[in-house]
C-alpha positions as CSV (number, residue, x, y, z in Angstrom):
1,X,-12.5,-0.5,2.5
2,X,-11.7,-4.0,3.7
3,X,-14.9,-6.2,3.7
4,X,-16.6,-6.8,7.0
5,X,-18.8,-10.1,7.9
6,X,-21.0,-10.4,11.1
7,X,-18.5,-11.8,13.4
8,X,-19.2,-15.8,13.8
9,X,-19.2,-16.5,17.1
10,X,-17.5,-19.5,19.1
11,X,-20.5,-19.4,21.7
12,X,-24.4,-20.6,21.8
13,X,-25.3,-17.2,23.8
14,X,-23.0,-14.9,22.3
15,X,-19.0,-14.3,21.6
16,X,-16.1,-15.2,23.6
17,X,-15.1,-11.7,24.1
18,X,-17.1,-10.7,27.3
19,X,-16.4,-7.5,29.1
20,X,-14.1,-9.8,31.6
21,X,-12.2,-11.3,28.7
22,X,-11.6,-7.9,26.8
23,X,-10.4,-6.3,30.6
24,X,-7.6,-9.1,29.9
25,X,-6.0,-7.4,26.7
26,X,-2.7,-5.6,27.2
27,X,-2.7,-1.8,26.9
28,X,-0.4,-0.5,24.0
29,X,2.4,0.3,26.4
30,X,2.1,-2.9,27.8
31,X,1.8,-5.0,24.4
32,X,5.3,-2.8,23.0
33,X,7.1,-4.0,26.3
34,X,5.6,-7.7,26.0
35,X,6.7,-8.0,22.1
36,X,9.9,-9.5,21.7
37,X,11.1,-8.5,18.0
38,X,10.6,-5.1,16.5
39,X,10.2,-2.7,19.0
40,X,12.3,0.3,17.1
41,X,9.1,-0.3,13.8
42,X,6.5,-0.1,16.1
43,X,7.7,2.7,17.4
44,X,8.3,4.3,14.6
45,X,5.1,3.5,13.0
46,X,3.6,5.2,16.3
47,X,6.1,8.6,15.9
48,X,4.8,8.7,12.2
49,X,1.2,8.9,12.8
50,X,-0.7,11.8,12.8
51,X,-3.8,12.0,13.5
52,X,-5.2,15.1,12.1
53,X,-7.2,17.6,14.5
54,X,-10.3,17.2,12.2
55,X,-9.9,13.3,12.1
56,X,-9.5,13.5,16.4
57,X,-12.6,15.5,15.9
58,X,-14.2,13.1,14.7
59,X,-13.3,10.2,16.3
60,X,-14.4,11.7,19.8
61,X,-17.8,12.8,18.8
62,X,-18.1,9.2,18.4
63,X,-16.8,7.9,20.8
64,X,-19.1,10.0,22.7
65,X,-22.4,8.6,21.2
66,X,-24.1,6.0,23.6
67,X,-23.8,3.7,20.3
68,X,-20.1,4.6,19.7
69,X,-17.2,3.1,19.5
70,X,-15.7,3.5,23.3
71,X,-13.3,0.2,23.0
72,X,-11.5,-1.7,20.7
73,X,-10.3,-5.2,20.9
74,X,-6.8,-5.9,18.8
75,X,-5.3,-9.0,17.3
76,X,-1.8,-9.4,16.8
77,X,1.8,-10.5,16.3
78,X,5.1,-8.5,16.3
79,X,6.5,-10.3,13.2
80,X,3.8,-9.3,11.2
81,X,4.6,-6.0,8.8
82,X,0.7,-5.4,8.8
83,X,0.6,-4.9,12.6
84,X,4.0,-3.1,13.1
85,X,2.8,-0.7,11.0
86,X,-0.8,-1.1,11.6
87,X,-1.4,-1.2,15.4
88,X,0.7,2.2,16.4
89,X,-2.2,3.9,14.2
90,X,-4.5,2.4,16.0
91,X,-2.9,3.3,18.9
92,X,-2.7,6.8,17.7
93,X,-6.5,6.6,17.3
94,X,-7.3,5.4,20.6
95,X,-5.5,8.0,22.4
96,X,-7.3,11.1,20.4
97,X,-10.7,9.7,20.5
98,X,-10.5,8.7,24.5
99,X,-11.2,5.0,23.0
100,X,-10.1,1.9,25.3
101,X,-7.7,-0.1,23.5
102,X,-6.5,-3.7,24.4
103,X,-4.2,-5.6,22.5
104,X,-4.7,-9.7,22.1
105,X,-1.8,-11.8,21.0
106,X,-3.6,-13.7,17.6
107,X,-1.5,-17.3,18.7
108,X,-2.7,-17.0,22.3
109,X,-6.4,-16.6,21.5
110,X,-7.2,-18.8,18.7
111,X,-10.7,-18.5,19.9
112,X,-11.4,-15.0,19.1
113,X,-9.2,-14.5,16.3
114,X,-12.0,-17.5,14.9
115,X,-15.3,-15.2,15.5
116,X,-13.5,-12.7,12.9
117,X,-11.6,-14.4,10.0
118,X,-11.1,-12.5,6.9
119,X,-13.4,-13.6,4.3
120,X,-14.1,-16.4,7.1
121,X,-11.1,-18.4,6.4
122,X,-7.9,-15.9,7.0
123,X,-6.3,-15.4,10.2
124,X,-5.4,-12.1,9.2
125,X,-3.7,-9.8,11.3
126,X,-4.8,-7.0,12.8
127,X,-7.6,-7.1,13.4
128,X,-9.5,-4.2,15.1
129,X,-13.2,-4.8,17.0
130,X,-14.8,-2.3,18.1
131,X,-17.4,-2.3,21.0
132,X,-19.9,0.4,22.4
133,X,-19.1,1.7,26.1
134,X,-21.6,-1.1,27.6
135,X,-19.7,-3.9,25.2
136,X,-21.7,-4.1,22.4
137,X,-20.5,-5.1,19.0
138,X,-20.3,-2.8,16.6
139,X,-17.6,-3.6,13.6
140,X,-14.3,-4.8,12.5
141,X,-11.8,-3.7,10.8
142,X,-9.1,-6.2,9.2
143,X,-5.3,-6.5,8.0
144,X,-4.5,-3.3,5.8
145,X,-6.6,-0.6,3.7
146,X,-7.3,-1.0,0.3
147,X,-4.6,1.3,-1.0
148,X,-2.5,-0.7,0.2
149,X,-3.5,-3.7,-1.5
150,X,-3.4,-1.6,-4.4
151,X,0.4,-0.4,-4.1
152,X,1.7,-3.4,-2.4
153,X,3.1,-5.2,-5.8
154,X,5.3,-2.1,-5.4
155,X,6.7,-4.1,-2.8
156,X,6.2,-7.4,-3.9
157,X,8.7,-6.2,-6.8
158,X,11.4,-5.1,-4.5
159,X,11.3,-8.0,-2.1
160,X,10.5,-10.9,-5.1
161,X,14.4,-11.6,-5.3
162,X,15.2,-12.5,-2.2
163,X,13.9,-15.4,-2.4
164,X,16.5,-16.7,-4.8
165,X,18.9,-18.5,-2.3
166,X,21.8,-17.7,-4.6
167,X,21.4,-14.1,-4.7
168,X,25.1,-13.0,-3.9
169,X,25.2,-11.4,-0.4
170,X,26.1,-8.3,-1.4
171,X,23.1,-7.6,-3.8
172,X,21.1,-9.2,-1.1
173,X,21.8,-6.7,1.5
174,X,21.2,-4.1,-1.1
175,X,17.6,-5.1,-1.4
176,X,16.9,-5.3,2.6
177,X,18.2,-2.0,2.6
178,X,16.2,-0.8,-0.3
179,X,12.9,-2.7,1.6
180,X,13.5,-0.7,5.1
181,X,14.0,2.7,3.1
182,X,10.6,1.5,1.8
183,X,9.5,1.3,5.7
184,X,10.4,4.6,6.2
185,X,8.9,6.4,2.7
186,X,6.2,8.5,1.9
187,X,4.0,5.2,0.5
188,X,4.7,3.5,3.3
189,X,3.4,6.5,5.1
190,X,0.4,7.0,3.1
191,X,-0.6,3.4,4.2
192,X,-0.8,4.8,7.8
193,X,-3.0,8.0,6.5
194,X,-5.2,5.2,4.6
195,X,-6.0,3.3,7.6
196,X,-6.8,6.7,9.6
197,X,-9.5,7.2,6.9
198,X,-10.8,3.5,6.6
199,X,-11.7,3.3,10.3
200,X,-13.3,7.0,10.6
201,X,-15.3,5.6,7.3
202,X,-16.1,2.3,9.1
203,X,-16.9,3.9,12.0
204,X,-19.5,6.6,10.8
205,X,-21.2,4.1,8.8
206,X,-22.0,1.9,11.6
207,X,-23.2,4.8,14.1
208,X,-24.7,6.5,11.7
């Protein structure tokens, strides 16, 4: 599970992210109409979620709590392969748990994404905070889930040539192709299922 820090905040009394200044995030719907680049993989991403009926379960029991996870805050950009296919999940999540989810560009709000840097140095995107009904913090959730870090030189291999700017065109197109067939495959896929089970997993340990 990705490593979680107590969020630093940009405040004396408290972080930036006040009840007002979550109200201010986009919805989904209104973040996938605001993007402007890769619409068709976030929706795709989004149409290739499931969220299982035990996982739904789950998540609603605790949203329910009075400590539970009733909003999350997201940081984001459309260019970024972690949150096109990261963010619909989310998404997904939100809508079978009853969870209030608003969507933060990362380049827009420098000041938030600073309370919650990976490893306290990395802008890394998304980022997922969740927030009790009555806005209290509870955790965060950053970038991508471990198995993904563990399968991503997968990628790394497939992608590493195109970065020769004498790769004949042909052979270059090839590999694009070969990287959005990747989009679309059953690892890519499993990524989606792994962030599912990181955030239940984050989110029981916390209201426990």
């Amino acid at each position: 599970m990705a490593q979680q820090k107590k969020p630093v905040l940009s405040e004396a009394n408290g972080s930036v992210v006040t009840p007002e200044r979550f109200a201010q995030g986009l919805t989904y719907q209104e973040w996938v109409q605001a993007i402007d680049r890769n619409q068709a993989r976030f929706q795709e991403n989004y149409d290739g979620t499931h969220v299982s009926d035990e996982d739904a379960r789950a998540f609603r029991e605790l949203v329910e709590r009075p400590d539970g996870p009733a909003r999350c805050l997201a940081l984001g950009e459309a260019w970024c392969p972690d949150v096109f296919r990261g963010l619909p999940v989310m998404a997904r999540i939100a809508e079978a748990a009853g969870m209030e989810l608003r969507v933060f560009f990362r380049d827009q709000n420098k000041d938030i994404m600073a309370e919650f840097l990976k490893q306290g140095q990395h802008e890394s995107i998304p980022t997922f905070v969740f927030y009790t009904r009555d806005h209290r913090y509870i955790a965060h959730w950053i970038e991508r889930p471990a198995l993904t870090n563990e399968q991503m030189p997968e990628l790394l291999k497939l992608t590493a040539p195109l970065r020769n700017p004498d790769l004949p065109q042909e052979e270059r197109q090839n590999l694009i192709q070969a990287y959005i067939d990747f989009q679309h495959g059953p690892i890519w896929a499993g990524w989606r299922d792994a962030t599912v089970r990181e955030i239940r997993e984050l989110l029981e340990q916390h209201c426990s």
